[in-house]
C-alpha positions in Angstrom: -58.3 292.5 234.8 -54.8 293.3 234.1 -51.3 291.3 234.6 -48.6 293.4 236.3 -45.0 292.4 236.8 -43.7 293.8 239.9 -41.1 294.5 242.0 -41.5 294.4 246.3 -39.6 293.6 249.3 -41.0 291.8 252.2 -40.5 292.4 256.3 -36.8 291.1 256.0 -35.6 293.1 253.3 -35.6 290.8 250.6 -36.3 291.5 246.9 -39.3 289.9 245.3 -39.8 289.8 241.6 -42.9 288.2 239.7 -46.3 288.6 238.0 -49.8 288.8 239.0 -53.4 289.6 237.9 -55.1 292.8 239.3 -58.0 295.3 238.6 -55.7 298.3 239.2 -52.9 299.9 241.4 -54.9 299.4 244.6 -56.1 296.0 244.2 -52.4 295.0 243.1 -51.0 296.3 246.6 -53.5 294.9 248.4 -53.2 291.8 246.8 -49.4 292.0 247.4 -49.8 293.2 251.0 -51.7 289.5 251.2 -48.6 287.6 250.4 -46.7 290.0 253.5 -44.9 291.9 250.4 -44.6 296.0 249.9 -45.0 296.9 246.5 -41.2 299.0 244.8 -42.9 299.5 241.3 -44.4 297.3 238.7 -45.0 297.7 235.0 -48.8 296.9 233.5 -48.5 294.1 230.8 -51.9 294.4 229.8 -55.5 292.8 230.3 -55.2 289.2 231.3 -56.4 286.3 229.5 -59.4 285.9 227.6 -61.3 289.1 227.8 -65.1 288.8 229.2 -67.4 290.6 226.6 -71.0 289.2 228.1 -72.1 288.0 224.7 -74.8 285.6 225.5 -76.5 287.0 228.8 -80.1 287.4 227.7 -82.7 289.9 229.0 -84.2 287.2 231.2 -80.6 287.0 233.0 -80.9 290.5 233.5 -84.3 290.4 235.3 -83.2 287.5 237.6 -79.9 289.5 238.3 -82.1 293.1 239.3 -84.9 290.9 241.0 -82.1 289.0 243.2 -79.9 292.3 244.1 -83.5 294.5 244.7 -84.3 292.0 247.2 -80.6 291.3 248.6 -80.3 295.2 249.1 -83.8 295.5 250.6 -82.6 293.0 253.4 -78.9 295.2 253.9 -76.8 292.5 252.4 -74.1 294.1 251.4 -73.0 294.7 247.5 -70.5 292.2 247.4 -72.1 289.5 249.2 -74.9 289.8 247.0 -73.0 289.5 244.3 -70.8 286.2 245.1 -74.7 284.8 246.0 -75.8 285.5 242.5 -72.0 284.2 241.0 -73.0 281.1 242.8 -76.5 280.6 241.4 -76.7 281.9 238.2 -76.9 279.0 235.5 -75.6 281.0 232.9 -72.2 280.7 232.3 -71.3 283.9 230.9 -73.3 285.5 233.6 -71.1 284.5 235.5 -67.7 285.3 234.2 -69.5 288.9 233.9 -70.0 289.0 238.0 -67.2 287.4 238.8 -65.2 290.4 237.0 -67.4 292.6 238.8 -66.4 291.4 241.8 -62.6 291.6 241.5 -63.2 295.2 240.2 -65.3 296.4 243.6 -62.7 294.9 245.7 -60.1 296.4 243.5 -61.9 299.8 244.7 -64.4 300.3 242.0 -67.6 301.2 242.6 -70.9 298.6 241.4 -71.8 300.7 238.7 -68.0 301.7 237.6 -67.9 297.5 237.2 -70.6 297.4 235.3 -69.1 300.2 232.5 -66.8 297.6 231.8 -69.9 295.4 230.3 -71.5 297.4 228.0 -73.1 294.5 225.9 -74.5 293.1 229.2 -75.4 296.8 231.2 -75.9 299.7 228.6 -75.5 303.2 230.0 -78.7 304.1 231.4 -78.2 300.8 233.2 -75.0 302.0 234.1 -76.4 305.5 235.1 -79.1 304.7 236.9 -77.1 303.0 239.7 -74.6 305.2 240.1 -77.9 307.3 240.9 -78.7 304.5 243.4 -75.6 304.3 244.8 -75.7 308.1 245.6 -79.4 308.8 246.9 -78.8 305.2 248.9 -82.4 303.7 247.2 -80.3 301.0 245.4 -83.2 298.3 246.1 -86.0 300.9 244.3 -83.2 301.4 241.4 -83.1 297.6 240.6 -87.2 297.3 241.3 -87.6 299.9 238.4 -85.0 298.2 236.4 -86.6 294.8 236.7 -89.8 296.1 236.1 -88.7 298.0 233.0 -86.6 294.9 231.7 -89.8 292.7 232.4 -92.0 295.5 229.8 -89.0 295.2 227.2 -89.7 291.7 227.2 -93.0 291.7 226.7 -93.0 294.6 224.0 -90.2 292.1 222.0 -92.4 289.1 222.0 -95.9 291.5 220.6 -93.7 292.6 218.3 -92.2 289.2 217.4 -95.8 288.0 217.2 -96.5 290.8 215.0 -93.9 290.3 212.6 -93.4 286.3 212.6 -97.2 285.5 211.3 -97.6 288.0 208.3 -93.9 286.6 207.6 -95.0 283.2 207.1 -98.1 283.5 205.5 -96.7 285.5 203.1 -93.7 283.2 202.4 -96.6 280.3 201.6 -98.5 282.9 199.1 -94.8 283.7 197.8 -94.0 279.7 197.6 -97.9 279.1 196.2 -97.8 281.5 193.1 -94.3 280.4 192.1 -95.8 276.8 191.9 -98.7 278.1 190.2 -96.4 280.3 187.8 -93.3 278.3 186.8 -95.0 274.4 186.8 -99.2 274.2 187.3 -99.7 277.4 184.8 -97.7 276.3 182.2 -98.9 272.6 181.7 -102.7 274.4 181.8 -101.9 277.1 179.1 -100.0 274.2 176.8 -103.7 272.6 176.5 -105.5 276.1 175.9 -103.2 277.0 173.3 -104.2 274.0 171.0 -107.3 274.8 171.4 -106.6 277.7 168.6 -109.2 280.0 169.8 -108.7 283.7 170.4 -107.7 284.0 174.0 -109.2 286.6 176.7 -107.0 289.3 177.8 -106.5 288.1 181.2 -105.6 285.0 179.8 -102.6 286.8 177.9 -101.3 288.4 180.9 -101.1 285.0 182.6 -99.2 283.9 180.0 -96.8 287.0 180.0 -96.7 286.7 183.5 -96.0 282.7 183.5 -93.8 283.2 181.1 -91.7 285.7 183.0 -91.5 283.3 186.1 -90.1 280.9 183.8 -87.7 282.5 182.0 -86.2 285.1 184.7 -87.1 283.7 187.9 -84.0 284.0 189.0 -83.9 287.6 188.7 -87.4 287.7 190.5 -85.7 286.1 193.2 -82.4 288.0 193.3 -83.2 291.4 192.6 -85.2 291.9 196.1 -82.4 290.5 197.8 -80.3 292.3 196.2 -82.6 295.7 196.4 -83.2 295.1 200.3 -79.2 294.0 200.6 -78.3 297.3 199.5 -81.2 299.6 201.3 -79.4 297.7 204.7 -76.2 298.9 204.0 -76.7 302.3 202.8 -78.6 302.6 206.3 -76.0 301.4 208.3 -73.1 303.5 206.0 -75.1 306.6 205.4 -76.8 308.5 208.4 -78.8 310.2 205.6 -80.0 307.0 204.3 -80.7 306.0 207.6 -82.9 309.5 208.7 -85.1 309.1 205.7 -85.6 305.4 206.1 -86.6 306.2 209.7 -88.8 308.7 208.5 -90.1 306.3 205.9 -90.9 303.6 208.6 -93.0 306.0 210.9 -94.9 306.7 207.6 -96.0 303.3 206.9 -99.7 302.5 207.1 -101.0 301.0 210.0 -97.5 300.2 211.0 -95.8 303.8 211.6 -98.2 304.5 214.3 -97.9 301.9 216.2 -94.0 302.1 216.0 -94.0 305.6 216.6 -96.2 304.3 219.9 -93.4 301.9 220.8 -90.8 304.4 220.7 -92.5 307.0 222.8 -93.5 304.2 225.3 -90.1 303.5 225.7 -88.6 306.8 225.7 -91.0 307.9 228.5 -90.8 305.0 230.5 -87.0 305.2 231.1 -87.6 309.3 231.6 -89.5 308.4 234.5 -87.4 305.4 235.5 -84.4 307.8 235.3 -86.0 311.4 236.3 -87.2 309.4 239.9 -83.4 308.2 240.1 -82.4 311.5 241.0 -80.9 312.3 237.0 -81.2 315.5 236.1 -83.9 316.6 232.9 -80.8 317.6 230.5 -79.3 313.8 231.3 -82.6 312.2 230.9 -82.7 313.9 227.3 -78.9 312.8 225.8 -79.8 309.6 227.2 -83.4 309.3 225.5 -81.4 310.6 222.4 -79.2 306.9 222.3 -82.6 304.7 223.6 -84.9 305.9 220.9 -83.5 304.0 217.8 -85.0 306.3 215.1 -82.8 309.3 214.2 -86.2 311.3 213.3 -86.7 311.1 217.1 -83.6 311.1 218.2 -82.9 314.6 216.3 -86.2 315.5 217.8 -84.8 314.9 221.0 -82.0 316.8 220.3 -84.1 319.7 219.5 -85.3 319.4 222.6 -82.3 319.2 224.8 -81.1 322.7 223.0 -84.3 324.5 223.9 -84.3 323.4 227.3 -80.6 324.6 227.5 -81.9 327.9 226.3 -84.0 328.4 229.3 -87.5 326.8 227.5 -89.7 324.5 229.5 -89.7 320.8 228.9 -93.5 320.9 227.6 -92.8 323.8 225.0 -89.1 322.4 224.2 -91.1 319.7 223.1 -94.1 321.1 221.3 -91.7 323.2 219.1 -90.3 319.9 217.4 -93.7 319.3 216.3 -92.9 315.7 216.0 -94.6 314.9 218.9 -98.5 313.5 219.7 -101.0 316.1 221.9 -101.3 313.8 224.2 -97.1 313.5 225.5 -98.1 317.5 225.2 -100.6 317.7 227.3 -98.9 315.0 230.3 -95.8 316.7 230.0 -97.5 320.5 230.6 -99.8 319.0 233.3 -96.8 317.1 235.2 -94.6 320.2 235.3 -97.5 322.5 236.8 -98.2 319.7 239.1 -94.9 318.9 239.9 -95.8 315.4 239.1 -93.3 314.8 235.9 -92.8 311.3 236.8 -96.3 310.1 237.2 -97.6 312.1 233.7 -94.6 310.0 232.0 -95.5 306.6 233.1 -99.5 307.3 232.6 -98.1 307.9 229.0 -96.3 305.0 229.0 -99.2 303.0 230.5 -101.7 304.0 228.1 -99.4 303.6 225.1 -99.0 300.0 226.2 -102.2 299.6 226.4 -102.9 301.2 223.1 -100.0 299.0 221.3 -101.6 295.9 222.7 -105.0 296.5 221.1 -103.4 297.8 217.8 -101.1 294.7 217.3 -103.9 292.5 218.1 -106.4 294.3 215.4 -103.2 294.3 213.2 -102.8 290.3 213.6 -106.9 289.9 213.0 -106.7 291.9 210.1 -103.6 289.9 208.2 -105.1 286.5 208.3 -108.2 287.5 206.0 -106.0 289.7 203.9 -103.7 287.5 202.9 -106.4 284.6 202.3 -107.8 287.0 199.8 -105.0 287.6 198.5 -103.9 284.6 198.1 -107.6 283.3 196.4 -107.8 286.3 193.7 -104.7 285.2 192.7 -105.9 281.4 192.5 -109.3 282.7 191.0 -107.3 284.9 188.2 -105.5 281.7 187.3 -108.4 279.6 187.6 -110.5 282.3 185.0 -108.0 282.8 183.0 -107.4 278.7 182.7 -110.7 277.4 182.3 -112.5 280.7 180.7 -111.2 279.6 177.6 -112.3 275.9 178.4 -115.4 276.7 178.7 -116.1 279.2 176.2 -115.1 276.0 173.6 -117.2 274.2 175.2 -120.1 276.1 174.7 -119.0 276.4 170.9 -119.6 273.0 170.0 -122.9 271.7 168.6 -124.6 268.5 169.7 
């Protein structure tokens, strides 16, 4: 919302100077013609106070907020009614501020998703898109169903992914913490005994000691060179869009883990094709805006690829084979939905059985890091242990009774 200063007369002629907050033009002559006044002219001073950015309105706000207007626009309550409801029950505070904007912009003459533009940390643009795609096909209460319901699978994809991340994390900051302990204080006091022993040491027994040693002397190099190493890979990706292709590339080419993020991507990228192809958005839309949802430039070049053949007058199922970046199966539901004319339920039976198939994988994935890093953790505490006590006991065996 701006401040104007302006300049109107009211219905006895008299001059009327002063300042006032509006959304635009419109909204300041309506707001004028409130007060009996006719607006002369008026100079825009700029946006009024604090500026709403919608920093701190989680995901879960989001679902309430599509969840309450799918249901208020089902029953006909109209836009802005539905709106001052949610204003007036929201617990969030910055949720608020965000709709109360909102509402000043509609009745400033703004259309619901025009408002929401102004947002873009709170609604991106597919958001954004998609009811504007609502507001012109009239099936605004299907638009925030599919909305909710695609919100509600982002949520559930962050927290398996959370829960995939968060347990190999700790466990392997304990083995981190366990050999440091073992290295810089337990290791040394053991080796000080073997050495006076003044017998010729195994070989494992050597590289302990090298190793020990090493901890000891330049642990904090051991420390800060992977910081610094990981420090500078983060900004080279952020500075550097070549940096950040082949460290995209790099990441789908992990073991184990590329697959199943490649599987994350494509369930996301053909969910909201479906979500926005059923809106009404044309194919060459639903591609640009799968090109910003994707979050992996391989992909998103991919995508790109794909936009250009389909521009050329190439079907979506071979503008999409001739990336070869994508799995036989997308193929094969893509070229079955387009002869079919079913494109939108091929997409979400991708999307389903990627879901499915993520689930499964990140659960095998979590079994399989708990006995890893247990023997990990024990061949490291055995090769100590060997190297420790081999020596002990080959003295012992030395000495004659």
């Amino acid at each position: 919302m701006d401040a104007f200063q302006y300049k109107a007369i009211d219905k006895k002629g008299r001059i009327s100077v002063g300042k006032i907050d509006a959304v635009n033009i419109a909204d300041l002559e309506t707001r004028l013609d409130k007060m009996g006044l006719d607006l002369v002219n008026y100079r825009d001073l700029g946006p009024s106070g604090p500026k709403i950015s919608g920093a701190g309105v989680s995901r879960r706000d989001l679902i309430t907020f599509c969840f309450h207007m799918e249901q208020t626009s089902r029953a006909g309550v109209p836009i802005l009614e539905s709106l001052e409801d949610m204003r007036d029950s929201t617990d969030n505070p910055r949720m608020r501020e965000v709709i109360a904007a909102m509402i000043d912009a509609i009745e400033g003459g703004k259309t619901l998703s025009e408002s929401m533009r102004n947002y873009p940390a709170v609604f991106d643009n597919i958001f954004c898109n998609l009811v504007r795609a609502g507001e012109q096909s009239g099936e605004m209460s299907q638009v925030f169903n599919s909305l909710g319901e695609n919100l509600k699978w982002q949520d559930e994809q962050a927290s398996q992914t959370k829960k995939l991340l968060m347990y190999p994390a700790f466990v392997g900051t304990v083995v981190i913490a366990v050999v440091f302990f073992l290295m810089v204080y337990l290791v040394p006091e053991l080796l000080r005994f073997v050495k006076t022993m003044g017998q010729e040491l195994p070989t494992h027994t050597k590289v302990l000691i090298i190793v020990s040693n090493a901890f000891v002397n330049y642990w904090y190099l051991i420390i800060s060179v992977p910081i610094v190493l990981i420090a500078g890979i983060v900004i080279a990706v952020k500075v550097n869009p070549t940096a950040r292709y082949y460290f995209d590339a790099m990441k789908l080419k992990i073991p184990i883990i590329g697959p199943i993020l490649r599987k994350i991507i494509l369930t996301r990228l053909t969910s909201f094709f479906a979500m926005m192809y059923s809106s009404g958005i044309t194919i060459i839309e639903c591609i640009r805006t799968g090109e910003q949802i994707v979050g992996n430039k391989v992909i998103e070049q991919a995508m790109h690829q794909v936009g250009q053949h389909i521009a050329d007058g190439a079907t979506l199922s071979t503008s999409f084979e001739r990336t070869e970046l994508f799995p036989p199966l997308v193929l094969r539901m893509i070229r079955v939905g387009e002869n079919t004319g079913a494109l939108e339920e091929s997409l979400l039976n991708i999307s389903y059985f990627y879901t499915r198939d993520i689930k499964e994988s990140i659960e095998k994935l979590q079994s399989m890091i708990e006995p890893t890093m247990t023997v990990v953790l024990g061949a490291i505490i055995g090769w100590v242990m060997l190297s420790v006590l081999g020596p002990i006991y080959d003295l012992i065996t030395k000495v004659k009774i």
